[in-house]
C-alpha positions in Angstrom: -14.1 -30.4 -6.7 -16.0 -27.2 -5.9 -14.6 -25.0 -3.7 -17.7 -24.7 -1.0 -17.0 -28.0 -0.9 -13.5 -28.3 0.3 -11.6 -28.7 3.8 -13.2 -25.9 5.4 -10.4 -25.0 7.6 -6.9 -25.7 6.3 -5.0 -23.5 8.0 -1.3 -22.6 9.1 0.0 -24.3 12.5 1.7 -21.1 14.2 5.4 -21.8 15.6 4.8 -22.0 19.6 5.0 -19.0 21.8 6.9 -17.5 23.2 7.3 -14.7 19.9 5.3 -14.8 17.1 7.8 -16.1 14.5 5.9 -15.3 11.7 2.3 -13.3 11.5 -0.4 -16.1 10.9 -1.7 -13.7 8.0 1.7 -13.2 6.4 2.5 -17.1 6.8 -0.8 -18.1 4.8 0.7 -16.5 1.5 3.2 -19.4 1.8 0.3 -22.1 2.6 -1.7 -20.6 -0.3 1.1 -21.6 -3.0 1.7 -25.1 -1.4 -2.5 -25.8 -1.7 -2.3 -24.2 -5.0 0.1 -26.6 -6.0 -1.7 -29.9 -4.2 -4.8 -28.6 -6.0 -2.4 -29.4 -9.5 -1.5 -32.5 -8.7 -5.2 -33.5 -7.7 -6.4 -32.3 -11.1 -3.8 -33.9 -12.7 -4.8 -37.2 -10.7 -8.3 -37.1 -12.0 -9.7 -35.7 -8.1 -11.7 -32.7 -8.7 -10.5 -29.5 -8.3 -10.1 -26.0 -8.3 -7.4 -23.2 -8.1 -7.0 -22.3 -4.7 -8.0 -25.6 -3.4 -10.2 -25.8 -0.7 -10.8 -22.1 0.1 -12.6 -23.4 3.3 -13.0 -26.9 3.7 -9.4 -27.6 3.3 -9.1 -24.7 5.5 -10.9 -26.0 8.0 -9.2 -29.3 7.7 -5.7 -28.6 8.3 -5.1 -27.8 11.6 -3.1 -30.0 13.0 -1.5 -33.1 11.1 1.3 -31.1 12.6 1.5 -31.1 16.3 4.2 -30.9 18.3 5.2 -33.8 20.6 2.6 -33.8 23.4 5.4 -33.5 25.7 6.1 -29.8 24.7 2.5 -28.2 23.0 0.3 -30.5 24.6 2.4 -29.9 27.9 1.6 -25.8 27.6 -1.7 -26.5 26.4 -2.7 -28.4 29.6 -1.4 -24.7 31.5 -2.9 -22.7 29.5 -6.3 -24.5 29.8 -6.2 -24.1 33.1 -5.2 -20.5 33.7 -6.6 -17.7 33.0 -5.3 -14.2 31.0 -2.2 -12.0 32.3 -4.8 -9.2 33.7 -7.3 -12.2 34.9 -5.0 -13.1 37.2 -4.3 -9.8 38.0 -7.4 -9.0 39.1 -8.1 -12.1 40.9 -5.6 -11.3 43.1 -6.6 -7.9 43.5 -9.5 -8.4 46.3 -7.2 -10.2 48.2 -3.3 -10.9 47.1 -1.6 -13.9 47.1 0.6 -15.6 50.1 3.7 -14.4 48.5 4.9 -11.1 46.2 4.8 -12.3 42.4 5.5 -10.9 39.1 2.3 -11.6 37.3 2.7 -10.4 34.0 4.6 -8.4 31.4 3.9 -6.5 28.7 7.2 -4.9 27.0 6.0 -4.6 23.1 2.8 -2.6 23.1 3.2 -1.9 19.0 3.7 1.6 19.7 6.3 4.3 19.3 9.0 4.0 21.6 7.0 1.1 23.2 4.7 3.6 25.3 2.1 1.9 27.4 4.5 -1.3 28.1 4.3 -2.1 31.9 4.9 -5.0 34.5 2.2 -6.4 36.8 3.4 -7.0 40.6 1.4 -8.4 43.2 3.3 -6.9 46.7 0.8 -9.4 48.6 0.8 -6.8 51.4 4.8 -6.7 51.2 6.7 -3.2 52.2 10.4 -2.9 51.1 10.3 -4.2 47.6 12.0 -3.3 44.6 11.8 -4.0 40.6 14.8 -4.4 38.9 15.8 -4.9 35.0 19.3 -4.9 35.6 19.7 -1.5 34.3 17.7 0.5 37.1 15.6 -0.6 39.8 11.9 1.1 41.3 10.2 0.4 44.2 7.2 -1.6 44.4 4.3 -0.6 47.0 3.0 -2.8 49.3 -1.3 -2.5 48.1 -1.8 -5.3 46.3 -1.6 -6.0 42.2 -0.3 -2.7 40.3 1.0 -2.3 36.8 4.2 -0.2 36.8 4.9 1.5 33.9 7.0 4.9 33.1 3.6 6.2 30.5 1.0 5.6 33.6 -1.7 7.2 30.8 -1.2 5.0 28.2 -1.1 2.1 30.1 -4.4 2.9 32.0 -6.3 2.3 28.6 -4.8 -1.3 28.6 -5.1 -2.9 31.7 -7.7 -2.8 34.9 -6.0 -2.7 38.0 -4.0 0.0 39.1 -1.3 1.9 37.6 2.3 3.4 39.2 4.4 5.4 37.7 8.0 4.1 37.3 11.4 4.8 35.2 11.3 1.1 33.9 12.0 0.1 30.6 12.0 -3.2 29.0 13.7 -4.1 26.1 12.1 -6.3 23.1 15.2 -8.4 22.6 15.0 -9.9 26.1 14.9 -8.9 29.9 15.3 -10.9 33.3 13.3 -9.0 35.9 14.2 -9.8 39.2 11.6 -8.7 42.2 13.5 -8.4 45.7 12.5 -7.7 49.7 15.6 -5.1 50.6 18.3 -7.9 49.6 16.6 -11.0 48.7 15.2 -12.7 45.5 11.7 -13.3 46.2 10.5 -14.0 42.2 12.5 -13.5 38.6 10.7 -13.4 35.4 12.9 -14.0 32.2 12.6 -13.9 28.3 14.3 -13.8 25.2 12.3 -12.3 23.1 8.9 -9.9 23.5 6.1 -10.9 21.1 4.3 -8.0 19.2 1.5 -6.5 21.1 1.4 -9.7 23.6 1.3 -9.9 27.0 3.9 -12.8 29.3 1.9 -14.8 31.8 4.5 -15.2 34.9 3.0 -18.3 35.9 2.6 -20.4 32.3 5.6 -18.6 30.6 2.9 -18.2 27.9 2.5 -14.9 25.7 -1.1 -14.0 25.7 -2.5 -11.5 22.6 -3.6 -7.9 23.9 -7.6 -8.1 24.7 -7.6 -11.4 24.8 -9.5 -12.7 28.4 -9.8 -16.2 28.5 -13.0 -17.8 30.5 -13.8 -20.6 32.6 -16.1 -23.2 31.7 -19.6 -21.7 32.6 -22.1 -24.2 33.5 -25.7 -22.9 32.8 -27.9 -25.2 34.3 -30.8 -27.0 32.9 -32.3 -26.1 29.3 -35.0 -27.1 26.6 -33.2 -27.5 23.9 -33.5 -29.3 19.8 -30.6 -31.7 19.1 -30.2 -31.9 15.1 -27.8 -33.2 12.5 -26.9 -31.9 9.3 -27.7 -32.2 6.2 -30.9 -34.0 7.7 -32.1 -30.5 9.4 -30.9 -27.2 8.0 -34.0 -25.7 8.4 -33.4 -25.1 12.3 -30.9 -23.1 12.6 -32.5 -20.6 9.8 -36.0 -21.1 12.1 -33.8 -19.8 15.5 -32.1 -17.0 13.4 -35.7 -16.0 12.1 -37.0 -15.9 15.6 -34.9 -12.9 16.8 -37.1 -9.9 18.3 -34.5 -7.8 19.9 -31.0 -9.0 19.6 -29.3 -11.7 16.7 -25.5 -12.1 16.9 -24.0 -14.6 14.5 -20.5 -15.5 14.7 -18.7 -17.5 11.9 -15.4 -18.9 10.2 -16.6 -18.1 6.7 -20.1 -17.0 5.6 -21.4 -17.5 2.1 -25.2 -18.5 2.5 -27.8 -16.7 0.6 -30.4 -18.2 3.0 -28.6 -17.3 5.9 -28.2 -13.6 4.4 -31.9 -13.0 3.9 -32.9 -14.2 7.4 -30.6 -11.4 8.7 -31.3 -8.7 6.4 -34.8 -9.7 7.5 -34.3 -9.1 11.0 -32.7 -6.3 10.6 -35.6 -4.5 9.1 -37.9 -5.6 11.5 -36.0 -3.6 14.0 -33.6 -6.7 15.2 -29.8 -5.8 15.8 -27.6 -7.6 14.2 -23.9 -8.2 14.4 -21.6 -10.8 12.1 -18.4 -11.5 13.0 -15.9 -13.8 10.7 -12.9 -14.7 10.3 -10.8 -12.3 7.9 -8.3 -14.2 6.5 -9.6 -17.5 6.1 -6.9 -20.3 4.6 -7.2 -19.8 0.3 -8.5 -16.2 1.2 -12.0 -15.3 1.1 -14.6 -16.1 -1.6 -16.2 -13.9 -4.2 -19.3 -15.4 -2.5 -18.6 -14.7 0.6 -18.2 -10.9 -0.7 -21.1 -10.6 -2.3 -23.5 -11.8 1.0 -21.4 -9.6 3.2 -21.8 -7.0 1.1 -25.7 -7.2 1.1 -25.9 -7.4 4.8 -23.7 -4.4 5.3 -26.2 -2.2 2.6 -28.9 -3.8 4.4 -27.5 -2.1 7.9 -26.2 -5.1 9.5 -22.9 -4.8 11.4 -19.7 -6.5 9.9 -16.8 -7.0 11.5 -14.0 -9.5 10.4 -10.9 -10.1 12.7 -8.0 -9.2 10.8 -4.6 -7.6 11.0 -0.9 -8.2 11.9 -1.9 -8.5 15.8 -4.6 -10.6 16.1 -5.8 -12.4 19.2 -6.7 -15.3 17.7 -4.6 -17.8 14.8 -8.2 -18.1 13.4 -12.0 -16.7 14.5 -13.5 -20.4 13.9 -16.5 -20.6 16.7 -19.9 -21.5 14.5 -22.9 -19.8 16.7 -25.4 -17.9 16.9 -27.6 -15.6 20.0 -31.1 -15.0 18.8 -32.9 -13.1 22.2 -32.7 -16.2 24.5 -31.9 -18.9 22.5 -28.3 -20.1 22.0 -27.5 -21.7 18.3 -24.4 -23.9 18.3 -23.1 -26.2 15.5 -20.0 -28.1 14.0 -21.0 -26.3 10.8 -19.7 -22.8 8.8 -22.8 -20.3 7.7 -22.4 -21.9 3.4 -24.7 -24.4 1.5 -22.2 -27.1 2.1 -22.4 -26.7 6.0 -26.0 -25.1 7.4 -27.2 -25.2 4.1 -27.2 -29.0 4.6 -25.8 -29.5 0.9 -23.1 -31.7 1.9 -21.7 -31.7 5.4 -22.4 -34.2 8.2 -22.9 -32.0 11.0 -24.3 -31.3 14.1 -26.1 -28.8 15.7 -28.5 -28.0 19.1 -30.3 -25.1 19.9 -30.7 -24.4 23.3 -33.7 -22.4 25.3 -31.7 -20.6 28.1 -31.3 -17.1 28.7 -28.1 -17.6 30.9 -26.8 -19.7 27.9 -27.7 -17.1 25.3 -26.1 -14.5 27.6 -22.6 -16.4 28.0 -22.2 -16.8 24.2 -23.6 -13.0 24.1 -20.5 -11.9 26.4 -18.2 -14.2 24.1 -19.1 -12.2 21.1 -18.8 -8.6 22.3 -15.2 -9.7 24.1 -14.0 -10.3 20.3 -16.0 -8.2 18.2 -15.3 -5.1 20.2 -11.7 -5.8 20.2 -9.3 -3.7 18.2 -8.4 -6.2 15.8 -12.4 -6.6 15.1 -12.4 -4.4 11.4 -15.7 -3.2 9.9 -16.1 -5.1 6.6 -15.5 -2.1 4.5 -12.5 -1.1 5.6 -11.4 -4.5 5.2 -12.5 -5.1 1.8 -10.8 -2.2 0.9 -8.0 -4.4 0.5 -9.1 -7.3 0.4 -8.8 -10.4 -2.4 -10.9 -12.6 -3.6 -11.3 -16.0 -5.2 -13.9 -17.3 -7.2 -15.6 -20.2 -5.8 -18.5 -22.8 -6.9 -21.3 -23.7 -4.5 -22.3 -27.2 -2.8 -25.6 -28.3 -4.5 -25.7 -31.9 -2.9 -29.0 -33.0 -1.8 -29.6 -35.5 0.7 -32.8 -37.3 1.9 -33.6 -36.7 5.9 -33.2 -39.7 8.0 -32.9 -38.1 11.3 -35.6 -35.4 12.1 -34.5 -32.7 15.2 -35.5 -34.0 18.5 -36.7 -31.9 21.3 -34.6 -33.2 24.1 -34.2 -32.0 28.0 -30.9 -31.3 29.0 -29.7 -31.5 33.0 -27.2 -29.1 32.8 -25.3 -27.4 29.5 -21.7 -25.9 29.9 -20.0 -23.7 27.9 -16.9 -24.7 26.9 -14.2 -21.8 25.0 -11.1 -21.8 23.4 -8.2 -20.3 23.8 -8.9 -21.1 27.6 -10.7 -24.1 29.0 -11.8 -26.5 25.7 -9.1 -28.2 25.4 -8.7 -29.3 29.6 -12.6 -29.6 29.4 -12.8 -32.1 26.5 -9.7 -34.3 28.3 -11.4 -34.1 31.6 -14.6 -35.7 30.2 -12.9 -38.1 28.3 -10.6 -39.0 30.9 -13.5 -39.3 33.3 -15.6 -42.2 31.1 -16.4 -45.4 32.7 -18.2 -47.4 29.4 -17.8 -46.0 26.2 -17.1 -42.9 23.9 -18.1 -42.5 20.9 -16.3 -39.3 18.4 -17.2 -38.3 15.1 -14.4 -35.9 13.7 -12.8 -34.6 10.2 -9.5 -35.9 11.3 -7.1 -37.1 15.1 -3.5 -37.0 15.1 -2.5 -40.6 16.3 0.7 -39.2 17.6 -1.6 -36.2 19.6 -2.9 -35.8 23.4 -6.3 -36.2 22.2 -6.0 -39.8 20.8 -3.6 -40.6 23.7 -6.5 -40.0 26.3 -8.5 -41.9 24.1 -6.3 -44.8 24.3 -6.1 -44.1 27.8 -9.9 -44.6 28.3 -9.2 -48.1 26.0 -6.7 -49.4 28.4 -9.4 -48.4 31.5 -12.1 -50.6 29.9 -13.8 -48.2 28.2 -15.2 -49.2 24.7 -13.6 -46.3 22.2 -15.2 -45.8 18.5 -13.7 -43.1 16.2 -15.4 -42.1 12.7 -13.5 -40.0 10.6 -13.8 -37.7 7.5 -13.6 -39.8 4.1 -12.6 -36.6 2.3 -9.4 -37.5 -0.3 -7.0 -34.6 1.6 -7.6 -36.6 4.9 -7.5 -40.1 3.9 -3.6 -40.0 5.1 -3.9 -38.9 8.3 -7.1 -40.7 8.9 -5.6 -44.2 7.7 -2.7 -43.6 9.7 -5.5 -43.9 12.8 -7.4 -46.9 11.7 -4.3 -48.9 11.6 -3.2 -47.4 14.7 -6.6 -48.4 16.6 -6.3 -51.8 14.5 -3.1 -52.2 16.3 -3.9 -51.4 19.6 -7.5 -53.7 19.2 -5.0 -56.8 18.4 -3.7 -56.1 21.8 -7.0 -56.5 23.5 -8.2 -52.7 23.8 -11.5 -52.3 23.1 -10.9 -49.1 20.2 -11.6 -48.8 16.6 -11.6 -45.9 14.4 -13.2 -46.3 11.1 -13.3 -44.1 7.7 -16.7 -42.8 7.0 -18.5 -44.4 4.1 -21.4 -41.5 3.3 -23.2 -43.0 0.7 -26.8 -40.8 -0.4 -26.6 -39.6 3.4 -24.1 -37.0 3.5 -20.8 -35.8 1.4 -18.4 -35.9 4.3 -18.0 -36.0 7.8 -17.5 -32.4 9.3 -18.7 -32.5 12.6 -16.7 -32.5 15.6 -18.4 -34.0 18.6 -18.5 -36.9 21.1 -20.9 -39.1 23.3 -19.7 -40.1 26.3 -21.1 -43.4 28.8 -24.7 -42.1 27.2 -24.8 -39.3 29.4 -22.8 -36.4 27.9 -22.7 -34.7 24.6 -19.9 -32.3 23.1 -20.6 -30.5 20.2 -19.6 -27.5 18.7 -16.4 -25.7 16.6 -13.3 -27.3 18.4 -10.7 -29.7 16.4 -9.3 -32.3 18.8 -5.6 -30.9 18.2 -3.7 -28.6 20.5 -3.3 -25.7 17.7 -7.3 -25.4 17.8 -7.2 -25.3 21.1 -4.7 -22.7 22.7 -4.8 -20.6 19.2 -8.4 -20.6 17.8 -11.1 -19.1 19.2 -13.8 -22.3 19.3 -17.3 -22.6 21.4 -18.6 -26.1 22.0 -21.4 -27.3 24.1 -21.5 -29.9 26.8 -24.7 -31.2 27.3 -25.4 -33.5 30.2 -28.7 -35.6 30.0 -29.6 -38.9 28.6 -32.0 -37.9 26.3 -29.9 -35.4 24.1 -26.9 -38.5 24.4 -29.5 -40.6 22.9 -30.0 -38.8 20.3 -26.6 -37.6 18.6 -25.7 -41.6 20.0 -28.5 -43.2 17.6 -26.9 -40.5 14.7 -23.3 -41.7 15.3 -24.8 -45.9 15.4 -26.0 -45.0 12.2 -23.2 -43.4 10.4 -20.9 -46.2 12.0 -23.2 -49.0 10.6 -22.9 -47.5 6.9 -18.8 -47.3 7.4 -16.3 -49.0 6.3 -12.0 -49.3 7.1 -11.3 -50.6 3.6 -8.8 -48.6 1.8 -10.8 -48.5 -1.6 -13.5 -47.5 0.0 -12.1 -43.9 1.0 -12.1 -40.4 -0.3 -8.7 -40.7 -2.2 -9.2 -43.2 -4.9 -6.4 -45.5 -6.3 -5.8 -43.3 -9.3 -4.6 -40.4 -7.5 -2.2 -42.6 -5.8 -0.8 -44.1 -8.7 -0.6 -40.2 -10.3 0.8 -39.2 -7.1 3.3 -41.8 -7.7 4.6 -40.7 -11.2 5.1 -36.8 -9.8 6.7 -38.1 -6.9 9.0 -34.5 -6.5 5.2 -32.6 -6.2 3.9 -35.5 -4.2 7.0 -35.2 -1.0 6.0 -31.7 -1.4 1.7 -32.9 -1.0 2.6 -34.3 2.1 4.7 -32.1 3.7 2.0 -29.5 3.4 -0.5 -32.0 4.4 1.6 -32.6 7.5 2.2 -28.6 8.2 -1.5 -27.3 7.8 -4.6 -29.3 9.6 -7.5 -27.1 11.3 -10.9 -28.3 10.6 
């Protein structure tokens, strides 16, 4: 199989905070070998294949077959939805304090030499008398508010935004209990066993947050003009919106290999347009030699290139897929390649919305992570960077569904780490007829498919399409029968596997329809890694006209599907070869099980 045309987002499920076990880059080597070796066993099957299996579509793919019991991830996922960054809640409090004093935050590994900068956030809440301790030595807290106390006042000034007081307090890496008192009394304790590298401890979710990162509410826009399309029906929209760009065109990306894509830019850009890329650096398989080659161009051709990389990331993986072209906001299910907007393979989805406030939220979402410090310019990243060769998508499909010009009531911009994940529960959990979800993959065992079922047992008709590609056919069987189960009870839920046909290669897109009145669409897997690890953008579009729209798409695809086994990616002889390596195969499916991302 050619690689553009692989699981776009196999990736590496990161042990749970608190500490960062092992570096998401570092643990990728390991994932690398185990796809290297699936890929064998594929070839040797008679599935096409490639060395270093799906460089991005298996990458994509894998994020979550893995998740935790939703008692545990799912559990911290619903806090950390729901709360805000370390120095957010800082400064919320800072106009006006809480009831009560509070440790907010800590920060004792600041990945710097003899830990200089590391600090603790207090909020006195107006309280005199109280003191700091570590065990070892004990400060006094004043009574103004929310402060940082730190004993390198300088250093730490650079790091956070509220105030800064000096104070002999040292934490220690391996583990501290900090213990906030009024003269003689307890009035908070913060605790934990081991600091994670250049991460900040949220008091109040017990969750370590990466430095720079600043998680965001859900911004509601308001009302919008805006083009609902699918993919591969429709690529030439999103190149139309990139093309329009006067004064600003910001693209953000998973992977980018698209010659098409590349010329529009380097277009803009010598019409006077600035333009910024930012990608992911360290994409699951690595990065392509085509990928290289585009980003290559656009840098000679004075576009800005940044990939985020490094040991201290903020993110497990930069996966959002959108774009800012002056006020117009481009977001889609889809990476910047011929398989995805190039509309080559991939079913996806897309809308382009007319709304300067919309165009200006995603804008403030891109310079939050491309002016962070683990944003790299291309160069100095290629420096040391590897590639693999790759072999383009070169489907081609005949347009059923032409864009649609649609009014929307009000769009909402939905971003993860942060608010996705609580967002895309809350408007499942608040449907009263029917929901309709078109995804790669669901993890029958995850919160997403339980609030599903949820919405089953409330009355609510429930369909589910999934990806037909061979690596999910597992997974995705695994929900069929589920749902088949559960619809033998009396639940109104199916899920079927996708049955493509001349329409499309695979299903990629991640979105839902909800009672015919709400739309999600955008980057986001339904699995908690995507959604407290991975930055992600989707869109939630309320109106009945843009429903309609992806709604009629999804009857469609649904019509044309089928939940028969032979009629799914994986076909019988890769079984049966699967069978006779059974020692390679129990090693298949454990890495099937341990990477999931899409």
């Amino acid at each position: 199989m050619p690689p553009d045309r692989r699981n776009e987002d196999a990736v590496s499920v990161r042990a749970p905070r608190p500490g960062r076990a092992v570096s998401p880059r570092s643990h990728r080597v390991g994932v690398l070998g185990c796809l290297l070796l699936l890929a064998s066993v594929a070839a040797l099957a008679g599935v096409p294949a490639v060395a270093g299996v799906p460089v991005t579509d298996a990458a994509e793919a894998r994020g979550s077959t893995v998740e935790a019991a939703p008692s545990t991830v799912d559990a911290a996922q619903s806090t950390v939805d729901a709360a805000q960054s370390t120095v957010d809640a800082a400064q919320s409090t800072a106009n006006g304090s809480t009831a009560a004093p509070r440790i907010v935050a800590a920060f004792p590994d600041p990945v710097a030499e003899n830990d200089v900068g590391e600090y603790v956030v207090v909020d006195a809440a107006g309280t005199e008398n109280l003191t700091l301790s570590d065990g070892e030595g004990t400060v006094d807290v004043p009574p103004a508010g929310v402060v940082a106390l730190s004993a390198s006042p300088n250093a730490t000034r650079r790091l956070v935004d509220v105030p800064v007081v000096e104070a002999g307090l040292y934490l220690s890496n391996a583990g501290e209990e900090l213990v906030l008192r009024r003269d003689d009394r307890v009035v908070d304790r913060l605790a934990y066993d081991r600091a994670a590298e250049g991460e900040r401890l949220n008091a109040t979710t017990g969750r370590w947050t990466p430095r720079g990162l600043t998680t965001r509410p859900v911004v509601s826009t308001g009302p919008a003009d805006a083009t609902a399309f699918v993919l591969p029906d429709a690529p030439d929209v999103a190149i139309e919106t990139l093309a329009s760009a006067d004064d600003r065109l910001l693209l953000a990306g998973y992977t980018f290999s698209s010659p098409r894509v590349a010329d529009v830019l380097l277009a803009a850009a010598d019409r006077g347009v600035r333009v910024r890329v930012l990608l992911e650096g360290g994409p699951v398989g690595g990065m392509t030699t085509s990928q290289r080659e585009q980003l290559d161009r656009l840098v000679a051709g004075g576009v800005e290139v940044r990939v985020i990389a490094g040991p201290h990331t903020r993110f497990a993986f930069h996966h959002p897929k959108y774009a800012v072209a002056d006020d117009a906001a481009l977001v889609l299910t889809e990476n910047w390649k011929p398989s995805g907007t190039g509309g080559r393979d991939s079913r996806g989805w897309g809308v382009r919305v007319r709304s300067a406030r919309t165009a200006d939220e995603l804008a403030a979402v891109f310079a939050h992570d491309a002016d962070g410090i683990d944003a790299v310019p291309w160069r100095r990243h290629r420096a040391n960077a590897s590639f693999v060769e790759e072999s383009p998508a070169t489907g081609s499909y005949d347009p059923r569904f032409e864009p649609r010009a649609v009014d929307v009531d009000e769009v909402r911009v939905l971003t993860a780490p942060g608010n996705a994940g609580g967002a895309v529960r809350e408007t499942v959990g608040g449907a009263a007829e029917r929901i309709d979800v078109l995804s790669p993959r669901l993890d029958p065992g995850g919160a997403y498919f339980a609030a599903l079922v949820d919405a089953a047992e409330r009355g609510v008709r429930v369909r589910i399409l999934l990806s037909n590609a061979w690596y999910d056919e597992e997974s995705n069987r695994a929900v069929v029968e589920r749902s088949a189960e559960l619809r033998e009870r009396g639940l109104p839920i199916e899920a079927r596997i996708a049955r493509p046909g001349d329409r499309f290669g695979k299903v990629h897109a991640k979105g839902a329809v909800v009672d015919g009145e709400t739309v999600l669409v955008g980057s986001l897997n339904w699995n908690a890694h995507a959604t407290t690890e991975n930055r992600e953008v989707v869109l939630a579009l309320d109106g009945s006209e843009s429903a309609a729209y992806y709604g009629e798409a999804f009857a469609a695809d649904w019509k044309r599907s089928t939940d028969r086994k032979e009629e799914t990616g994986w076909k019988t002889k890769t079984t049966l070869a699967l069978g006779a390596l059974s020692g390679v195969a129990l090693a298949g499916i454990a890495l099937r099980r341990a990477v999931r991302f899409e």
